[in-house]
C-alpha positions as CSV (number, residue, x, y, z in Angstrom):
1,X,-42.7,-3.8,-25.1
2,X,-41.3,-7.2,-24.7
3,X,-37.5,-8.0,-26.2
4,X,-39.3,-10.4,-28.2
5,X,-41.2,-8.4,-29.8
6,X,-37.6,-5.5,-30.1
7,X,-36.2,-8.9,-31.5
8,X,-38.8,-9.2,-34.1
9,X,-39.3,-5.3,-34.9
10,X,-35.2,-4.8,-35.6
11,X,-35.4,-8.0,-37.4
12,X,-32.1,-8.9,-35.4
13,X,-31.1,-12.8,-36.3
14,X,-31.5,-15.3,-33.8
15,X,-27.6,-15.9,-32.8
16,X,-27.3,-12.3,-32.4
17,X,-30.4,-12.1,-29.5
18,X,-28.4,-15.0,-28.1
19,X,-25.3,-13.4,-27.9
20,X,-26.7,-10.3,-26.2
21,X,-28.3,-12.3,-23.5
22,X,-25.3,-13.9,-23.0
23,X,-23.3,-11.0,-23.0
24,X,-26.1,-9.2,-20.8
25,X,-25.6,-12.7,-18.4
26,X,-22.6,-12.2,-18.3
27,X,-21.7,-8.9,-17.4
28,X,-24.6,-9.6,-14.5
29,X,-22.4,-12.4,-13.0
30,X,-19.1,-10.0,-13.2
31,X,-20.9,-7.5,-11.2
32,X,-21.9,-9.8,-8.9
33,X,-18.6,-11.6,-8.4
34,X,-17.0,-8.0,-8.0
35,X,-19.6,-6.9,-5.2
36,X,-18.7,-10.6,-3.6
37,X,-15.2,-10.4,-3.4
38,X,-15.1,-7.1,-1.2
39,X,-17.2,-8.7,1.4
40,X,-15.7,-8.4,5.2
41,X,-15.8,-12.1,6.4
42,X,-13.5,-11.8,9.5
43,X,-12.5,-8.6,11.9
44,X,-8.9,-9.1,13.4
45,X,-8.5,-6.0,15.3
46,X,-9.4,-2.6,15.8
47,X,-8.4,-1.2,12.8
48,X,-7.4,-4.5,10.2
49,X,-10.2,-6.9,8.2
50,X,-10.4,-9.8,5.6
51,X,-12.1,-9.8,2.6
52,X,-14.1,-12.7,0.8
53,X,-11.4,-12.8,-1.3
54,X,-8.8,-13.0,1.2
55,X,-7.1,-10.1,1.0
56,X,-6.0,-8.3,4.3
57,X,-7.0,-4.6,5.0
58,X,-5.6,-1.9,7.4
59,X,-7.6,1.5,8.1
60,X,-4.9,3.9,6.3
61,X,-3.6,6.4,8.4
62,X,-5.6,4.9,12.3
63,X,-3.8,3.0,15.0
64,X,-6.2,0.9,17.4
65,X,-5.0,-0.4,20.3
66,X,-3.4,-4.0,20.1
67,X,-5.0,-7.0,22.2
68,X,-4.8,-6.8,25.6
69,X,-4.3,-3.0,25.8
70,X,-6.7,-0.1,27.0
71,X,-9.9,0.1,24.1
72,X,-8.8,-2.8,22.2
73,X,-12.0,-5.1,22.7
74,X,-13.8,-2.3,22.1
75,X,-12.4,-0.8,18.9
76,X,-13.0,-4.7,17.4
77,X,-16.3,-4.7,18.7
78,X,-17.3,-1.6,16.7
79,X,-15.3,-1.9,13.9
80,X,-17.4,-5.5,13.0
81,X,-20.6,-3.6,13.9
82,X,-19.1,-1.3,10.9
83,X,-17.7,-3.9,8.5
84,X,-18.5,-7.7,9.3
85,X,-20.6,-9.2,6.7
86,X,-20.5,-5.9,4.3
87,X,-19.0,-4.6,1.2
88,X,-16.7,-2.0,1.1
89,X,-15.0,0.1,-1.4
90,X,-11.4,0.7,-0.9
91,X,-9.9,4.4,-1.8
92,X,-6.4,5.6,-1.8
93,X,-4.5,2.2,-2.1
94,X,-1.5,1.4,-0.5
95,X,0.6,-1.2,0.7
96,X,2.3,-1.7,4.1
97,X,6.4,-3.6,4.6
98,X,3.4,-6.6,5.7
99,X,2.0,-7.3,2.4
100,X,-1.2,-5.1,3.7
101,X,-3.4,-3.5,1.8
102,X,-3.5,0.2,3.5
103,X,-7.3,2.4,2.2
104,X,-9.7,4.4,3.5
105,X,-12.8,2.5,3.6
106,X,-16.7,3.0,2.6
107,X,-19.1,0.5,4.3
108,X,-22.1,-0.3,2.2
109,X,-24.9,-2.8,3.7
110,X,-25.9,-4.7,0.7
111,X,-26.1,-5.6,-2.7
112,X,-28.7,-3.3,-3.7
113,X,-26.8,-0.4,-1.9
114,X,-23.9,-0.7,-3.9
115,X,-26.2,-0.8,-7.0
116,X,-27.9,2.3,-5.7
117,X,-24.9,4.4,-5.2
118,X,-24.1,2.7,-8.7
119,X,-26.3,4.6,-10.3
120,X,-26.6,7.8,-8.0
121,X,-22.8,8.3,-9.3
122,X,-23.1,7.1,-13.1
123,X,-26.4,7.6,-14.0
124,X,-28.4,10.1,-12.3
125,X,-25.2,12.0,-11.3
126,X,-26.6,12.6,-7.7
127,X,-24.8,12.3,-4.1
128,X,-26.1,9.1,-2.5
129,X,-25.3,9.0,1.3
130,X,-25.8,6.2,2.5
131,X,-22.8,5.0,3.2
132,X,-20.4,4.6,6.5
133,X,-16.4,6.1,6.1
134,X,-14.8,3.9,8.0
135,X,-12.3,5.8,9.1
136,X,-14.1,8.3,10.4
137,X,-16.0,6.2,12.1
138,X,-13.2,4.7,14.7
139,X,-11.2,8.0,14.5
140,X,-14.2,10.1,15.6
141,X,-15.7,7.6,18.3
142,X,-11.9,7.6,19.9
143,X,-11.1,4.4,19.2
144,X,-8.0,4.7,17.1
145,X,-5.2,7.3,16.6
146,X,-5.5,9.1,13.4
147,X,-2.2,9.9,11.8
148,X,-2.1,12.3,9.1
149,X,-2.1,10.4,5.7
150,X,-2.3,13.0,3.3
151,X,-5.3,12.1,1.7
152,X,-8.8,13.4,0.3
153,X,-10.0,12.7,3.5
154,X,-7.3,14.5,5.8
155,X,-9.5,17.5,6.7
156,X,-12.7,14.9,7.4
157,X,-10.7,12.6,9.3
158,X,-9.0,16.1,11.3
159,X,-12.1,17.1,12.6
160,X,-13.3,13.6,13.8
161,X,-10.1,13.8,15.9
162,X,-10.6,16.9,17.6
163,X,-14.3,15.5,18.4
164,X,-12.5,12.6,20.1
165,X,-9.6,14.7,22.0
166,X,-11.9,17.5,22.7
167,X,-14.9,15.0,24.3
168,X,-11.9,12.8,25.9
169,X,-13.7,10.0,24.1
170,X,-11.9,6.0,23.8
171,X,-8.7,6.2,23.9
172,X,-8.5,9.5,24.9
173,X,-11.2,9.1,27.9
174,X,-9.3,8.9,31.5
175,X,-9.7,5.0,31.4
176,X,-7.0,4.7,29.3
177,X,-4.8,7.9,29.8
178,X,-3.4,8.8,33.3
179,X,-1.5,11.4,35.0
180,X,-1.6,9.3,38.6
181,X,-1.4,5.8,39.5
182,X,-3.9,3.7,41.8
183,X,-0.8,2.0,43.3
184,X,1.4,4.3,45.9
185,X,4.2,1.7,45.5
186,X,4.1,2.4,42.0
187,X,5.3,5.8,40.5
188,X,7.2,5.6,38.2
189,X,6.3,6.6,34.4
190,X,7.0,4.1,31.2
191,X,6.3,6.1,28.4
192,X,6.3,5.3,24.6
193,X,6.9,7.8,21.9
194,X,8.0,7.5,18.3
195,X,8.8,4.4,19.4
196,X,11.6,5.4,22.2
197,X,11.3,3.9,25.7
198,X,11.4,6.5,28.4
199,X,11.0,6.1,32.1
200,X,10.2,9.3,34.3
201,X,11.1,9.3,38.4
202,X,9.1,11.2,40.2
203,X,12.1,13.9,40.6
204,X,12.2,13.8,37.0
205,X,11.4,17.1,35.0
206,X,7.9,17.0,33.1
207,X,6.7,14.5,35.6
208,X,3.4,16.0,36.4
209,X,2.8,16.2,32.9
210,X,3.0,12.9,31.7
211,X,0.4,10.9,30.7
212,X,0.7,7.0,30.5
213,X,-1.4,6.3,27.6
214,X,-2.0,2.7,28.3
215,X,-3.8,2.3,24.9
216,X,-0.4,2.0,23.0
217,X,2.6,0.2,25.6
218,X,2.9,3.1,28.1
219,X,2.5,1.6,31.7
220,X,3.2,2.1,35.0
221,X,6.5,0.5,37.1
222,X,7.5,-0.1,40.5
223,X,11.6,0.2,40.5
224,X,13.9,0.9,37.6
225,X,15.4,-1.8,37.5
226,X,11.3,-3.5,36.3
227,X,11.5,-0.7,34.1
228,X,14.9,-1.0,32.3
229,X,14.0,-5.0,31.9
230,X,11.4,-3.6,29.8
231,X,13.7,-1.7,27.6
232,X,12.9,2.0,28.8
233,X,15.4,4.3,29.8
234,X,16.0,7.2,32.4
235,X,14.8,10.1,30.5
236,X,16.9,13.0,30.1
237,X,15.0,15.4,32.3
238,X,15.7,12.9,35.6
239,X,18.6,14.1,37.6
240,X,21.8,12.0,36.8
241,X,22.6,9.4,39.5
């Protein structure tokens, strides 16, 4: 049945079809506007986008690599494969001391996806998918560092890091983490943790074990001297002078 003929059969006045066009118009254009303005435009790294709208987004709880390091053209490769040109829906909100907005992320290809999962959720009450967790994504593939965020997706985002640690995948692959150095000249260990500067001697204790993870600032030095201009220090397990 047409809505003309509805119109005619309710007997609804004129001005109040109108208004329910408009209305209907209406609330077609807000939906539209709010699919629009979660839109990736630009990838800036590994793990951070820009929506249409301009707001700024980091992968909550992942650490990619920064430019120039280990990974890092390939974490931004992959994460516009993911994102670039998409909408997304941003879960557990937060902001970073940047202005950032911090969110696990859901990657949806088009207009007509997000109406799909739309209705799968509010109207037919079914689970839809088709969708891509960002997170997990870059997290499983080993090309960011999850860290523990206490969210819904904790567990999820757990076991895509043991799939990257335990297949030595990215980041974890031994491209970008080392136990020995391809110079001989070269020995000694800069490593980076919790954000203190360390630098391990071949005499040191633990020497063997460590692993310059060149992903995120540990690299290899030369002479202590290259390696206290770079702000590390002896570690504590070196013998003293």
């Amino acid at each position: 049945m047409r809505f003309s003929s509805i119109v005619r059969t309710w007997r609804i006045p004129r001005f109040v079809s109108i208004l329910l066009i408009f209305l209907l118009s209406l609330c077609i254009m807000f939906i539209i506007r709010d699919w629009q303005r979660n839109v990736v435009t630009r990838v800036v790294d590994g793990d951070t986008f820009i929506l249409h709208d301009g707001r700024q987004i980091r992968l909550l709880g992942i650490d990619a690599p920064e430019q120039g390091r280990c990974m890092a053209d390939r974490a931004t490769t992959r994460l516009s494969q993911v994102v670039l040109g998409k909408h997304v829906r941003l879960k557990d909100e937060t902001h970073d001391s940047y202005g950032r907005i911090l969110a696990n992320v859901i990657a949806q290809e088009s207009f007509p996806v997000w109406i799909k999962y739309l209705y799968s959720r509010y109207i037919s009450k079914d689970g839809y998918h088709g969708l891509a967790m960002v997170n997990r994504v870059m997290v499983e593939e080993g090309l960011g560092k999850y860290q523990f965020s206490g969210t819904q997706y904790a567990q999820l985002l757990k076991r895509a890091h043991e799939v990257a640690t335990t297949g030595k995948l990215g980041v974890y692959s031994s491209v970008c983490r080392q136990i020995e150095t391809k110079r001989f000249d070269c020995q000694i260990k800069g490593n980076i943790r919790e954000g203190k500067k360390t630098y391990h001697l071949p005499i040191c204790a633990n020497y063997a074990d460590t692993i310059i993870d060149t992903s995120f600032g540990d690299q290899w030095f030369c002479t202590e001297n290259e390696a206290k201009v770079a702000g590390f220090v002896r570690a504590s397990g070196c013998p003293k002078k």
